[in-house]
LUMTORVEX-596817 format. One record per residue (C-alpha): residue in one letter; chain; x, y, z. Coordinates in Angstrom, 2 decimals, decimal comma, always signed. Layout:
<recs>
+---+---+---------+---------+---------+
! r ! c !    east !   north !      up !
+---+---+---------+---------+---------+
! A ! A !       X !       Y !       Z !
...
+---+---+---------+---------+---------+
</recs>
This chain:
<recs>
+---+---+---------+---------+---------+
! r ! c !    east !   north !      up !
+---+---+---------+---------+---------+
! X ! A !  +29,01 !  +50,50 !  +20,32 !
! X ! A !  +28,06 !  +54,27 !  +18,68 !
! X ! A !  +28,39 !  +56,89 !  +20,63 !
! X ! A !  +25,30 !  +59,17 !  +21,20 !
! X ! A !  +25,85 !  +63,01 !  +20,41 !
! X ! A !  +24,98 !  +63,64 !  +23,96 !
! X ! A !  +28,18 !  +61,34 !  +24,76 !
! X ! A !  +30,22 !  +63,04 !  +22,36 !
! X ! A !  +29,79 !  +66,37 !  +23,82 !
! X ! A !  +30,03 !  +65,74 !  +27,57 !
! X ! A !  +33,46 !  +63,83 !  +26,33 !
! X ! A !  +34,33 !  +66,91 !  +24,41 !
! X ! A !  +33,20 !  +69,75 !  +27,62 !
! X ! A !  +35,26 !  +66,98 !  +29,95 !
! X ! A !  +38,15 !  +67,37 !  +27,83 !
! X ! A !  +37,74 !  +71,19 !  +27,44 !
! X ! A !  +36,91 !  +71,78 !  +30,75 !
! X ! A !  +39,49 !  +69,62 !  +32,22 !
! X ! A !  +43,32 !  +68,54 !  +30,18 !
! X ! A !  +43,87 !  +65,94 !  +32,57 !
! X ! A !  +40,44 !  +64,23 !  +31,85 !
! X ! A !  +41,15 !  +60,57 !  +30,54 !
! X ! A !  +37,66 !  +61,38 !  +28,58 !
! X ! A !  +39,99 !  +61,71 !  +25,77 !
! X ! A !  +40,09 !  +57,70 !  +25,20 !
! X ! A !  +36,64 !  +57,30 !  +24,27 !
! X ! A !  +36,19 !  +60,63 !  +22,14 !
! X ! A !  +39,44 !  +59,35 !  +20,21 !
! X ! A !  +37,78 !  +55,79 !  +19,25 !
! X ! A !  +34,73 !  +57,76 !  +18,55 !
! X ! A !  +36,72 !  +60,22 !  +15,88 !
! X ! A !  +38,40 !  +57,13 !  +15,09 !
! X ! A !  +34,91 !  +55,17 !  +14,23 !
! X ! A !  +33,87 !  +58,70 !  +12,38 !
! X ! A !  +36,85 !  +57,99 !  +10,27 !
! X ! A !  +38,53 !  +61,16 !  +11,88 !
! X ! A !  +41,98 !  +59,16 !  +12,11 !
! X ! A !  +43,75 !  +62,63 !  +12,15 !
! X ! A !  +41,84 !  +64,35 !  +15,12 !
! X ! A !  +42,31 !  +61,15 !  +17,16 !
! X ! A !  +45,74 !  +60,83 !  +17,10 !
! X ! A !  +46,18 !  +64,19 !  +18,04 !
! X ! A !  +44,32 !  +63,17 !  +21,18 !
! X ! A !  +45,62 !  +60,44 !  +22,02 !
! X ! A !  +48,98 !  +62,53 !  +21,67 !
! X ! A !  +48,23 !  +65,35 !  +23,76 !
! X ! A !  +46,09 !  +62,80 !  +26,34 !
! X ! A !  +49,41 !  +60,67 !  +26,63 !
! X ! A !  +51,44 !  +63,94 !  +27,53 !
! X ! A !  +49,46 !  +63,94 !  +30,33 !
! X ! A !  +48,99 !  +59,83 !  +30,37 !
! X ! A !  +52,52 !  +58,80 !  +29,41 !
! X ! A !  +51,63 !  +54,66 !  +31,66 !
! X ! A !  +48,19 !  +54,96 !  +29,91 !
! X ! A !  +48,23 !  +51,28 !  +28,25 !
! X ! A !  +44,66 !  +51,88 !  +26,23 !
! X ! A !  +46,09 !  +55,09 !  +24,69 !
! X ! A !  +49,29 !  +53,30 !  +23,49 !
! X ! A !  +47,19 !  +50,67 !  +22,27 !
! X ! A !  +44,52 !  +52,76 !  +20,91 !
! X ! A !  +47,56 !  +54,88 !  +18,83 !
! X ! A !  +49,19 !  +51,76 !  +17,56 !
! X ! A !  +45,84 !  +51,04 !  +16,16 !
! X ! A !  +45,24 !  +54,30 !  +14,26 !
! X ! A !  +49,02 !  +53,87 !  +13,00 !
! X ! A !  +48,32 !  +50,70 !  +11,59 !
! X ! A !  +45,01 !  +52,04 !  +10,37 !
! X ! A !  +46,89 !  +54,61 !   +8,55 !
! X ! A !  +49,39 !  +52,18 !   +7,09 !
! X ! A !  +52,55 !  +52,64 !   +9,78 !
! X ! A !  +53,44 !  +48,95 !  +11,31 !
! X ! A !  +56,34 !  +50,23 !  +12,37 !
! X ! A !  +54,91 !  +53,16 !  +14,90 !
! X ! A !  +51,81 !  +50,67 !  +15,80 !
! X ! A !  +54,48 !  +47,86 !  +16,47 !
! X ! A !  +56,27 !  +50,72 !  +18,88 !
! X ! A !  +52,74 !  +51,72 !  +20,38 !
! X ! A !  +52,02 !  +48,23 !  +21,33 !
! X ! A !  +54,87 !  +46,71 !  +22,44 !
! X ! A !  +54,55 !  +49,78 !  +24,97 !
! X ! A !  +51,45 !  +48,91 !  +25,79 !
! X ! A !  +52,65 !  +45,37 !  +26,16 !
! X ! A !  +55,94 !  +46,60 !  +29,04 !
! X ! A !  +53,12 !  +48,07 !  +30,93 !
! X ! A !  +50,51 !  +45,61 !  +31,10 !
! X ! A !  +51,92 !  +41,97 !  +29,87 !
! X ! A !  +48,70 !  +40,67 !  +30,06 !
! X ! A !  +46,76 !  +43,32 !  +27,92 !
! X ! A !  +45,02 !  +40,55 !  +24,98 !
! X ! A !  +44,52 !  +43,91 !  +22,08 !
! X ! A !  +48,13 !  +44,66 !  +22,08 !
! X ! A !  +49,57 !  +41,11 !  +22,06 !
! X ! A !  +47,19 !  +39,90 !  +19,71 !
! X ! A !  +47,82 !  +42,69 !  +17,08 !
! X ! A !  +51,82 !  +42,41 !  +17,46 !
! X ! A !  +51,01 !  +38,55 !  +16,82 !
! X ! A !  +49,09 !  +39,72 !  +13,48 !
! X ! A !  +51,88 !  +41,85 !  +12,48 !
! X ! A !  +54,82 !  +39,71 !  +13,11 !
! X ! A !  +52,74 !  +36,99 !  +11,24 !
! X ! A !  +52,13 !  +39,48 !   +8,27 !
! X ! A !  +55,68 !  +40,88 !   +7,81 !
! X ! A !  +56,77 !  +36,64 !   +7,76 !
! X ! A !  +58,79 !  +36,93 !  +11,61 !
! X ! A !  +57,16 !  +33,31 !  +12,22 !
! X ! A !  +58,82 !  +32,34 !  +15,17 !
! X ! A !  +57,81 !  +35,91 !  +17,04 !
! X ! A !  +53,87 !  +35,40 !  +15,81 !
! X ! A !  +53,59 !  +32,08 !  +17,07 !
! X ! A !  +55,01 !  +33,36 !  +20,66 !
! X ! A !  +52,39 !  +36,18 !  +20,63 !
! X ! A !  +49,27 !  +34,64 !  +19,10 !
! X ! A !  +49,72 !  +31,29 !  +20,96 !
! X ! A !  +49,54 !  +33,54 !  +24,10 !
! X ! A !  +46,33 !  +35,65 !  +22,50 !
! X ! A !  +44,83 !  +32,41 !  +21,28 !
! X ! A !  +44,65 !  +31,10 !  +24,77 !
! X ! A !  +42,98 !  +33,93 !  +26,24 !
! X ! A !  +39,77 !  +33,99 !  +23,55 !
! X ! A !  +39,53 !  +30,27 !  +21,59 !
! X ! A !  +36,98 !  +31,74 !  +19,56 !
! X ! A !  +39,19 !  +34,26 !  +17,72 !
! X ! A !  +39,02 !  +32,36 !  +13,94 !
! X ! A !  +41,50 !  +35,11 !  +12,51 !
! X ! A !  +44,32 !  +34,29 !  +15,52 !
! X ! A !  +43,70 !  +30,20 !  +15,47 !
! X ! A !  +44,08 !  +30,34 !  +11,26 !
! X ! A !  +47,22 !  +32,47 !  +11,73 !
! X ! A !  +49,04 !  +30,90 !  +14,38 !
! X ! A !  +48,40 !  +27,38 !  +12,29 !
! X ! A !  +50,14 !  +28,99 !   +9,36 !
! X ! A !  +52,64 !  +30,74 !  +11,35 !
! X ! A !  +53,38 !  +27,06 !  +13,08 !
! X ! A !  +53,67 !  +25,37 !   +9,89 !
! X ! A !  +55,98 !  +28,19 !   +8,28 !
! X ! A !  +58,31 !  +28,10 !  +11,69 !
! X ! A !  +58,70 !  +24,59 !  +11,07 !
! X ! A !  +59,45 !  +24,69 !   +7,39 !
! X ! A !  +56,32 !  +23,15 !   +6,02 !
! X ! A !  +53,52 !  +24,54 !   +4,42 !
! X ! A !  +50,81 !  +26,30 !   +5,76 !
! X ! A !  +47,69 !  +24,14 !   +7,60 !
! X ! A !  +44,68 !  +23,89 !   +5,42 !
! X ! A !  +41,36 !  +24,34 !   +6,50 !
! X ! A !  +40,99 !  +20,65 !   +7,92 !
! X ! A !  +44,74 !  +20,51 !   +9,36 !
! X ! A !  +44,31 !  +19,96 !  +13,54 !
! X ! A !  +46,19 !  +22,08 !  +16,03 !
! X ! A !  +49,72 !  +20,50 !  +16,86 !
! X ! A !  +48,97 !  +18,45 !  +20,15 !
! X ! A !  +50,28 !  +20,42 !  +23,37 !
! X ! A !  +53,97 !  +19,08 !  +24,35 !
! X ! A !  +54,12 !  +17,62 !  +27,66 !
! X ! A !  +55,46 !  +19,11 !  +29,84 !
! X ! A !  +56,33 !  +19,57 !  +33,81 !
! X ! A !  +54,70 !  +21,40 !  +35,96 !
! X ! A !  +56,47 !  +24,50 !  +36,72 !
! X ! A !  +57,44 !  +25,98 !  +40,55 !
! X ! A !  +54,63 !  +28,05 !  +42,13 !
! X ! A !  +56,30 !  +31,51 !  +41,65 !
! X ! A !  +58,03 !  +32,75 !  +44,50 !
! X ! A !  +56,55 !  +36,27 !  +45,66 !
! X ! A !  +58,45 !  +39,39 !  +43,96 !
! X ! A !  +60,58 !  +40,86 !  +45,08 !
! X ! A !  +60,58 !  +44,60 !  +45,68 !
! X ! A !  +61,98 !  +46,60 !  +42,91 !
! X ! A !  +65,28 !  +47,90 !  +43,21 !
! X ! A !  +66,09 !  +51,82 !  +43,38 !
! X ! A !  +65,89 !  +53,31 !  +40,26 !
! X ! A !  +64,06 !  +53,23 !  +36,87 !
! X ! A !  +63,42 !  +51,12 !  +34,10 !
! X ! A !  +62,59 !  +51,94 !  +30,62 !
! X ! A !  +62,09 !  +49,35 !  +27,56 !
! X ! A !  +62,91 !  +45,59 !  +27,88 !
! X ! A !  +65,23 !  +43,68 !  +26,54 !
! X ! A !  +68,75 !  +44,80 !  +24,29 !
! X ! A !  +66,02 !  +47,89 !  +22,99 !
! X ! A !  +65,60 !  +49,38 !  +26,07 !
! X ! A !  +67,74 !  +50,43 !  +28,95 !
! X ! A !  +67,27 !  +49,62 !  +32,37 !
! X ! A !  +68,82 !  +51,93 !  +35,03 !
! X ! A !  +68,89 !  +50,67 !  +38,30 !
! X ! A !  +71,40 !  +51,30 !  +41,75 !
! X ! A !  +74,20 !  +53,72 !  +41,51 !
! X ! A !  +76,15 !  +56,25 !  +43,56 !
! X ! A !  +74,01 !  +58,81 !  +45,99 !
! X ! A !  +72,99 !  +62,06 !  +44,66 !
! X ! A !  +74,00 !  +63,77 !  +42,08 !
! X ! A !  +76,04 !  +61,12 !  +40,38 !
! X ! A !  +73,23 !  +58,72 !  +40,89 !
! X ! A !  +70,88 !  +61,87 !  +38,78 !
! X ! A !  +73,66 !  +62,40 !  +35,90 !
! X ! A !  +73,90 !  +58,22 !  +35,59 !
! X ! A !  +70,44 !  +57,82 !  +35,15 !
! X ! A !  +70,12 !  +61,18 !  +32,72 !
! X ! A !  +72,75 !  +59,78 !  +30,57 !
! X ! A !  +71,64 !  +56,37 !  +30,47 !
! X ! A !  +68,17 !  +57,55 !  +29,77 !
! X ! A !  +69,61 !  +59,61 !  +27,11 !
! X ! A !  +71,06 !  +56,31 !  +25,26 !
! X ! A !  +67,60 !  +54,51 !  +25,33 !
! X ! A !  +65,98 !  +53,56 !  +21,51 !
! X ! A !  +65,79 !  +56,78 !  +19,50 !
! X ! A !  +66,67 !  +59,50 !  +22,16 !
! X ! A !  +69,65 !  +61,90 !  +21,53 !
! X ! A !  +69,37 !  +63,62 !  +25,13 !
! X ! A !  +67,87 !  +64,54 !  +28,39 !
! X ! A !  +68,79 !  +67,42 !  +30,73 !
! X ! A !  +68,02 !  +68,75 !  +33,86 !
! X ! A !  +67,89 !  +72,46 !  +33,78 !
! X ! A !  +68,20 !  +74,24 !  +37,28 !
! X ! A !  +65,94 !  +77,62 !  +38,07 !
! X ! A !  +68,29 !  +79,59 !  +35,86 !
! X ! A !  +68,44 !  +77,65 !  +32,74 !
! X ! A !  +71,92 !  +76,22 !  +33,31 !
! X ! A !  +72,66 !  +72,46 !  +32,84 !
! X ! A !  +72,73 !  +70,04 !  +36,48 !
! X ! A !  +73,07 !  +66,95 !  +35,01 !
! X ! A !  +72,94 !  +64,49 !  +31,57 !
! X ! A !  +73,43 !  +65,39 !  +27,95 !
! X ! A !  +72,26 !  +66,30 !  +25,03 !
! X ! A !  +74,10 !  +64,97 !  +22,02 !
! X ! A !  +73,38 !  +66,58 !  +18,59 !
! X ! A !  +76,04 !  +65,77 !  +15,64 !
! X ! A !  +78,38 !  +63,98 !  +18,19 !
! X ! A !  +78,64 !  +67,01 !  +20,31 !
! X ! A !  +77,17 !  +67,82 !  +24,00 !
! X ! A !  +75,25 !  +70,72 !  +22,81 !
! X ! A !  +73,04 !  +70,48 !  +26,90 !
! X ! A !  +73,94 !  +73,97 !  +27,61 !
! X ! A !  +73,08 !  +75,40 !  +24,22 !
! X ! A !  +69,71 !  +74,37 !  +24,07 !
! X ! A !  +69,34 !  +74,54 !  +27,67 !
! X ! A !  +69,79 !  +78,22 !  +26,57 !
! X ! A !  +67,20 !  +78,36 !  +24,15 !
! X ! A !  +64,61 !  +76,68 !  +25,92 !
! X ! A !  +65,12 !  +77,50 !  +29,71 !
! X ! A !  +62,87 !  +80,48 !  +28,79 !
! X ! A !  +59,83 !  +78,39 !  +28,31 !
! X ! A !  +59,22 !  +77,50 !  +31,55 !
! X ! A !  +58,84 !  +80,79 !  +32,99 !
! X ! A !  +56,54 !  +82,15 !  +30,04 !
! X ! A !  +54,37 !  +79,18 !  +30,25 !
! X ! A !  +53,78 !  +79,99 !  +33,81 !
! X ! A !  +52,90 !  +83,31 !  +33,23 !
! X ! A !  +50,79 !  +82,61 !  +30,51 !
! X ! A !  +48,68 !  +80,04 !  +32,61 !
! X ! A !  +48,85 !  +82,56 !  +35,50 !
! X ! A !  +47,33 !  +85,19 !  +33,68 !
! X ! A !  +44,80 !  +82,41 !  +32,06 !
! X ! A !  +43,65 !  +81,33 !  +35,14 !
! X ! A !  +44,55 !  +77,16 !  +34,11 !
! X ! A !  +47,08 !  +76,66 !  +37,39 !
! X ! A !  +50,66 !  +75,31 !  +37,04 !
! X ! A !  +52,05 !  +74,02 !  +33,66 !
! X ! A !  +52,39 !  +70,15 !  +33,42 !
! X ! A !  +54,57 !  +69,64 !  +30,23 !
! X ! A !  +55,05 !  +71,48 !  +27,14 !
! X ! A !  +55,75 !  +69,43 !  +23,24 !
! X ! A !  +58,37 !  +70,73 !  +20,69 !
! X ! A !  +58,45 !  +69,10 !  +17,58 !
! X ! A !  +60,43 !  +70,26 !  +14,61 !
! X ! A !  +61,69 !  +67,85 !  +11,43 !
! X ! A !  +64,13 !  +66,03 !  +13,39 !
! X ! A !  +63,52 !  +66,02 !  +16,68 !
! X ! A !  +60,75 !  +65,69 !  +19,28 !
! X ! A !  +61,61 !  +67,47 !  +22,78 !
! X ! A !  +59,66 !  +67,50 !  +26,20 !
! X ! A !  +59,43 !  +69,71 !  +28,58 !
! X ! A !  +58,60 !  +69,02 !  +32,53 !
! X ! A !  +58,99 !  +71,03 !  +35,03 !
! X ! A !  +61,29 !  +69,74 !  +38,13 !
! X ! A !  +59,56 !  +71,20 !  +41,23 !
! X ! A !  +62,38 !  +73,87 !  +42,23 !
! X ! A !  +62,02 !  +76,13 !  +39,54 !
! X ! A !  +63,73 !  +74,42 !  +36,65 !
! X ! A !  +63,03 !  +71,72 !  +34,21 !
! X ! A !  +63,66 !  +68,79 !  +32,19 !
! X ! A !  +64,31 !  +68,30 !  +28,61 !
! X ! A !  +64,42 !  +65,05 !  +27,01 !
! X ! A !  +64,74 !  +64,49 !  +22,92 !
! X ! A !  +64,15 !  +62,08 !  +20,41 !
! X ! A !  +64,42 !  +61,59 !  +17,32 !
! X ! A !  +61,43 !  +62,28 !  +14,85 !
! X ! A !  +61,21 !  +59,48 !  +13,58 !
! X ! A !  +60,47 !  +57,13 !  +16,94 !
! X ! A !  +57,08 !  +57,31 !  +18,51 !
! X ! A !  +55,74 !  +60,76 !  +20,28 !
! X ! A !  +54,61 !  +57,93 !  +22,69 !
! X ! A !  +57,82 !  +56,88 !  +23,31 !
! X ! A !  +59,04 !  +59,94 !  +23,99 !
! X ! A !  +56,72 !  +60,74 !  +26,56 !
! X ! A !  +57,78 !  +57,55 !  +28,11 !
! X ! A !  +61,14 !  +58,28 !  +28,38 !
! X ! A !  +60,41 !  +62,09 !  +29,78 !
! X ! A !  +58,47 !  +60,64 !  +32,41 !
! X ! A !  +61,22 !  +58,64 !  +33,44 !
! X ! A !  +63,56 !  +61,42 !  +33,46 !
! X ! A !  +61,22 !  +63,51 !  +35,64 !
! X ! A !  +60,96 !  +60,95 !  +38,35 !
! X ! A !  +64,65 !  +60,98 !  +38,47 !
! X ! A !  +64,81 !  +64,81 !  +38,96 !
! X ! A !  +62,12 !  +64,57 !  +41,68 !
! X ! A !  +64,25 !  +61,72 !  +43,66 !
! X ! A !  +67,01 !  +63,66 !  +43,33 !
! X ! A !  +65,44 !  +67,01 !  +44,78 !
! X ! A !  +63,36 !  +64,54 !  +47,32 !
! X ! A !  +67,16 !  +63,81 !  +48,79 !
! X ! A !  +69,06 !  +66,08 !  +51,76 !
! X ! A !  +70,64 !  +68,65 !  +49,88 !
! X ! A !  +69,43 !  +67,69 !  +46,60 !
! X ! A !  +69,41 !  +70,62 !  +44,39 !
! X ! A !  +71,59 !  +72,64 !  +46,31 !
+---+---+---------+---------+---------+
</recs>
């Protein structure tokens, strides 16, 4: 459906008015539909700095990759989209269309079999999960008049048993991509564990917690093989303070998270609560999206930390 003008500009004031507004998501598809694919993924970027666990705005970005001929960052945006919400149909059906279009058979028939069942009307998803069965197999593709492969028969499975609570800790990625960081020692080790580990996830090079005077508390940041945390802790420890006086003066409140990006690298920076921060890199050549992700993780883990007796002194 077209947006009205009226629409677009109350979107547009919201998003003015407000950074935090999630009316980002529908001006984006609406630059997007306008064929503005430039101005909406700047949107979506700076809505997901805000948004990192937004699963529409992961989706929506791995769409305008792919619209702009990047599988590989759409892939990323979706499979994100898919760790959040397993059940979201858009980002499951367009990793099946990928997988099925790059020739990763096996993988498309997973995916679309699952999208298939949740809208039997989708022509495009029943003719490529019919080839993509056929091809997994070794046989040809189905023709037109070729019938779906009759369902195996199979047991009925357990009713699930309720979950159980999650354990302490965070989890980013799934699977040998990603890097789950669960229960470790109290306090500060528990912090420089889960910095470090975060700092080893898909495409990252570091993440740092900075204390009110720009020195290094815990992780790493590992650039050419070296540690180079208190370095760059150097150069950007001053950010913090200037963005708060530059939002002081501005009137806009507290600062929420500021974006670096230069040719290699893509760094984030969150305040911790006590006066400090938290840096996390990646590489520039992962998705901003991911990124994000990953920072978010990190800044939960500085708030637990300073949330503890003694934490942060």
């Amino acid at each position: 459906m077209t947006a009205t003008p009226q629409q677009v500009r109350e979107w547009s004031d919201q998003v003015a008015a407000d950074p935090r507004s999630r009316a980002f998501l529908p001006l984006a598809e609406h630059y997007r539909e306008a064929g503005r694919a430039d101005a909406a993924v700047r949107l979506v970027l700076r809505g997901l700095e805000r948004h990192p666990h937004d699963v529409e705005a992961h989706y929506l970005l791995g769409c305008l990759y792919r619209d702009g001929g990047d599988p590989v960052r759409a892939f990323d945006e979706w499979d994100f989209a898919l760790a959040l919400a397993p059940e979201h149909r858009g980002a499951r059906r367009e990793i099946g269309l990928l997988c099925h279009a790059r020739g990763d058979w096996t993988a498309a028939v997973r995916h679309l079999e699952r999208a298939r069942e949740d809208d039997v009307m989708d022509d495009e998803v029943r003719r490529a999960l019919d080839q993509a069965w056929a091809r997994s197999r070794g046989g040809a593709p189905a023709g037109p008049g070729a019938s779906r492969r009759p369902a195996p028969v199979t047991a009925a499975a357990p009713p699930a048993s309720p979950a159980a609570p999650p354990p302490v800790g965070i989890t980013v990625g799934e699977g040998p991509d990603g890097v789950t960081v669960g229960e470790g020692p109290d306090g500060f080790d528990a912090l420089h564990a889960e910095l470090r580990r975060l700092a080893a996830a898909r495409g990252m090079v570091g993440a740092v917690m900075l204390d009110a005077q720009g020195y290094v508390l815990a992780g790493a940041m590992q650039v050419a093989g070296r540690d180079r945390g208190p370095e760059i802790a150097a150069v950007l420890s001053p950010a913090s303070s200037e963005a708060e006086r530059t939002l002081k003066y501005l009137g806009l409140g507290g600062w929420q998270g500021i974006l670096v990006e230069t040719p290699q690298h893509v760094v984030r920076l969150s305040p911790s609560g006590d006066g400090g921060m938290v840096a996390v890199a990646g590489r520039r050549d992962v998705p901003t999206g991911w990124v994000l992700r990953v920072a978010a993780r990190a800044a939960e883990a500085a708030r637990r930390f300073l949330e503890m007796p003694g934490g942060g002194r």
